[in-house]
N, C-alpha and C positions, 0 to 999 in steps of 0.2 A: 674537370677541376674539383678541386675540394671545399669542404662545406664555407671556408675562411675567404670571403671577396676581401681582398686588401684596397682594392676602389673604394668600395663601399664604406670602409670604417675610416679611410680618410674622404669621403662625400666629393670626389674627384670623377672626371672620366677616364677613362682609360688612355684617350692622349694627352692627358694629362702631360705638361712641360717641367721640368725641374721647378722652374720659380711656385706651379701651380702647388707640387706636393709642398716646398719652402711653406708657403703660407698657409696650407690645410695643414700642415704639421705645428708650428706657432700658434696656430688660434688654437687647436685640440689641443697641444699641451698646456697651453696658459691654463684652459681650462678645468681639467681632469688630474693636474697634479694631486697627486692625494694631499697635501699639504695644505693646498684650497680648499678642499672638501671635507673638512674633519667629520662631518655629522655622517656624515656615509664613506670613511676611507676604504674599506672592503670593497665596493664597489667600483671607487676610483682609482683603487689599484688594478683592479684587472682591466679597467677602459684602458689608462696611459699605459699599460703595459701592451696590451692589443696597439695600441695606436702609434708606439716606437717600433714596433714587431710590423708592420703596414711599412713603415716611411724605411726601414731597416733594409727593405727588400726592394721594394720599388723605388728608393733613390740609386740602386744598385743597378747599374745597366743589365749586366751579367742577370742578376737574380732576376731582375723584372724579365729579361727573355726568356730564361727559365719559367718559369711562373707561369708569364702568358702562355706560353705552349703545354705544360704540364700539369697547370696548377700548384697547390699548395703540395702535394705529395713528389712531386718532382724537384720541389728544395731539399728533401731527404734529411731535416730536421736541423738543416745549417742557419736557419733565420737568425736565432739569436746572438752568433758571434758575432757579428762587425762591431757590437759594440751594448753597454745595459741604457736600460732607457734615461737613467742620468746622464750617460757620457753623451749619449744624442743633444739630452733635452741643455748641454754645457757646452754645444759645438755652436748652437742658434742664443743664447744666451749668457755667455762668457765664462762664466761659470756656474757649478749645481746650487741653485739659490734657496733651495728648501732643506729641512732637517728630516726628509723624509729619504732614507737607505735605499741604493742600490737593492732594485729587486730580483737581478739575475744573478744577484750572486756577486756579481762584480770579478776582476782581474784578466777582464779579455778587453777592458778600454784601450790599450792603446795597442792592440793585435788586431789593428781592424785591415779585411784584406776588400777587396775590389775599389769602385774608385770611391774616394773622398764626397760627402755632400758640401754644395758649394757654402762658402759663408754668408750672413745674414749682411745685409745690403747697410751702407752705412746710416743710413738715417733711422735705423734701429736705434742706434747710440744716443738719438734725441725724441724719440718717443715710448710708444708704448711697452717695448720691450727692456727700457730701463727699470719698469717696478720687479720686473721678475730677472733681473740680472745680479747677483750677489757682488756688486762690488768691492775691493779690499779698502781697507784703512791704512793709511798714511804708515801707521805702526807694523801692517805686515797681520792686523788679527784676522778674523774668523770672515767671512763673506756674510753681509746682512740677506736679510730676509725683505720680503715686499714692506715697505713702510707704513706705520701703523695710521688707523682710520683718524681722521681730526677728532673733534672736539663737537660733542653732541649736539646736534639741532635741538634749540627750544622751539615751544609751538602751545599756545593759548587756550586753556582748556573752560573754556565760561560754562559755567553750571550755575542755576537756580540755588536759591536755599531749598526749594522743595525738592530738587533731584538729588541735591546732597544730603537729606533727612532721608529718604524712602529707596535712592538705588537707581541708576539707570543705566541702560547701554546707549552706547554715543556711537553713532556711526559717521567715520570722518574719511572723505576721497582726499588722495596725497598724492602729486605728482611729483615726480623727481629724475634726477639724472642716471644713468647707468650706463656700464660698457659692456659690449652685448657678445655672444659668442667669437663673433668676429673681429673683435677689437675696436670698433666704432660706438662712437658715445651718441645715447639714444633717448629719449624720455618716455617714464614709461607710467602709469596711473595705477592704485589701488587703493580700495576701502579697507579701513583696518576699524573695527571692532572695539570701544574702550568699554569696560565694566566699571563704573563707579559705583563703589559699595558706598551704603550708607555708613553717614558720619565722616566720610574723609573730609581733609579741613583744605583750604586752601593751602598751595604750595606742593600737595602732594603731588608727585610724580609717577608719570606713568612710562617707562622706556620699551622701546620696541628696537630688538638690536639690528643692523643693520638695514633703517629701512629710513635713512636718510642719504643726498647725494653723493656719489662716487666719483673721486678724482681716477686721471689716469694712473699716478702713481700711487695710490693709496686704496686701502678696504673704504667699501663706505662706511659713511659717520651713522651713528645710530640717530634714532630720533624721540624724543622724549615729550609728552604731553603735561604740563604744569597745568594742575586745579587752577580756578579764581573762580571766584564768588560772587555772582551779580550782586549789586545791592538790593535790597527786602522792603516791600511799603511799611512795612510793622514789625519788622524784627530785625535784631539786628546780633550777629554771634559773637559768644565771649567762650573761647576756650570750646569745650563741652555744651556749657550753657546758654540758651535762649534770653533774649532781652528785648522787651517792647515797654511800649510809654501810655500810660491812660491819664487823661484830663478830667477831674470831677471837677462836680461844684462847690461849693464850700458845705453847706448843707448833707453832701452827699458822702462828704470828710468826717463832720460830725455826726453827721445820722448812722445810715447804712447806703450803699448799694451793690449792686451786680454787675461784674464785669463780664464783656461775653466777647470773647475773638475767636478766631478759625483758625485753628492749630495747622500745618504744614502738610497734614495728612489726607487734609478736609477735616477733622472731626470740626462740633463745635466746643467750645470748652468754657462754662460758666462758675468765674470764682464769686466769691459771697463775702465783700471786703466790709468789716467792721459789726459782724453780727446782721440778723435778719429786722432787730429793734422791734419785734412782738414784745407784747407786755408781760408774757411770760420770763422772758429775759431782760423784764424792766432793771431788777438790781445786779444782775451780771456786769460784770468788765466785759469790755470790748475795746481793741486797740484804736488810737483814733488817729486815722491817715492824715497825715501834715506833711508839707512840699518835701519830698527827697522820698518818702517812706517809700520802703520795698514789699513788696507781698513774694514770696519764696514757694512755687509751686514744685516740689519734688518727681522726678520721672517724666516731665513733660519737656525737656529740651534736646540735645542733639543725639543720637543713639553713639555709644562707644565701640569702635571699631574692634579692638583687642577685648572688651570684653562684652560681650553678648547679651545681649539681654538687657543691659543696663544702659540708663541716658543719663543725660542733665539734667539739670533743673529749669523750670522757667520762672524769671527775676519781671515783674511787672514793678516800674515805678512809675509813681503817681506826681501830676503834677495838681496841685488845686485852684480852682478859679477863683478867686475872691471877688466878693460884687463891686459893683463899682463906687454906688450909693446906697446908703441904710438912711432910712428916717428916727427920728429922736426917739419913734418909740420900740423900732426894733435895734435899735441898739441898746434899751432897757431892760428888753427883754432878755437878748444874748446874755448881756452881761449879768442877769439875775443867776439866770441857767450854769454861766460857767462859774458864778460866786459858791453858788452853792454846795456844785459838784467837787470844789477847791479844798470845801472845806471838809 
């Protein structure tokens, strides 16, 4: 025999029964249309075309006798007339349901000689062989194509404010539906990989095409990862910018103090709100923190995606404590201090 087992590329035995090649022929070609396969059609061109050239010969009584006794060389290069792998793949599915051409050439479909392959059993009509059937329109147009995949799976993507300031990879296991070479719908698991750059904001989207569940009649739906944002004990995001809350005392309003938090990164970060009030900067101005006041820290908020290098700002506002009680004479005092400064 010759190098081409036609058994073997339809995964059949040799007693193989008519219904057996019927349904090794349906699942292979659902599968290898090139039309299915864009990312690799070169390849799935020459499988479906091997695989109508297989069922071409061995649905052939004639040929198969031939065949078995002779092998491939004993067909003496007649394989391909009964018919191109469209006309096949249009005998089992009503008509040629892809936009992918006739690869033999075409005009020997309806010159087909030995006997007829039998037709595809009725409850084809109500399952899986309806996606890949080109149906007509009421109007007489064109025969559609497999029906298109739904409507994207959403899917919860919770990240830290620290993992969206610095970057992380997210490892996420996803189960889902699929129909499997042989036509049966199956579940199947995979870990897919997200890269969160630093600075994405909430909302941001991450899609993964085709790796959400598969109807019978449809591609499957893709699946998409939406950012959100845990909430932060101390901060909290605005835009770009960073925003946290500091409580002083009143004293520490008018005086001076030191503000000291742990930035996203771990660093620590200490601002120095209102002057340090050494008596060297006795007659210096100093702004003096009162309830609402903002302290405006440049480069220390969310880092910018599009543009590198650059962040936000971090916005501290202050809340201040006022005492509860003063006595006559420290209220004499206050009030000397701020008379004077008034004036």
């Amino acid at each position: 025999m010759g190098s081409t087992d036609y058994y073997e590329i339809l995964n059949v035995d040799r007693g193989a029964t008519d219904d057996d090649l019927r349904r090794a022929y349906r699942r292979l070609a659902m599968r290898w249309h090139p039309d299915k396969n864009p990312a690799s059609k070169a390849d799935a061109e020459a499988r479906f075309k091997e695989i109508t050239e297989a069922y071409n010969v061995l649905s052939d009584a004639d040929k198969r006798a031939v065949y078995d006794q002779y092998g491939e060389e004993g067909l003496s290069g007649a394989v391909p007339q009964p018919g191109s792998a469209d006309d096949i793949f249009a005998e089992f599915f009503g008509s040629t349901p892809f936009t992918y051409s006739n690869m033999t050439g075409g005009g020997a479909g309806n010159a087909r000689g030995g006997r007829q392959p039998p037709p595809p059993p009725p409850e084809w009509d109500g399952g899986f062989g309806r996606a890949y059937r080109g149906d007509q329109s009421a109007s007489g147009g064109a025969a559609s194509t497999m029906a298109p995949p739904p409507p994207p799976v959403e899917s919860r993507l919770a990240c830290t404010l620290e993992e969206l300031y610095v970057g992380v990879t997210k490892k996420m296991r996803i189960s889902r539906n699929v129909v499997d070479a042989s036509g049966r719908m199956k579940t199947e698991s995979e870990i897919l990989s997200i890269e969160v750059k630093p600075g994405w904001k909430k909302g941001t989207k991450i899609t993964f095409p085709g790796k959400g569940n598969q109807q019978w009649n449809q591609l499957p739906a893709d699946l998409v990862f939406v950012v959100d944002e845990k909430p932060h004990a101390v901060y909290r995001r605005d835009g770009n910018d960073l925003v946290a809350e500091a409580r002083i005392t009143l004293a520490e309003a008018l005086g001076s103090t030191v503000v000291v938090l742990t930035a996203l990164d771990g660093r620590e970060l200490a601002m120095d709100v209102g002057g340090s009030g050494g008596e060297e900067e006795e007659e210096e101005d100093a702004p003096v923190v009162r309830p609402g006041y903002e302290l405006v820290v440049p480069m220390e908020g969310m880092p910018m995606p599009r543009e590198p290098g650059r962040r936000g700002s971090l916005r501290i506002r202050f809340d201040v404590v006022f005492p509860e009680r003063l006595t006559r004479r420290q209220r004499a005092q206050i009030k000397r201090v701020l008379e004077s400064g008034s004036g």
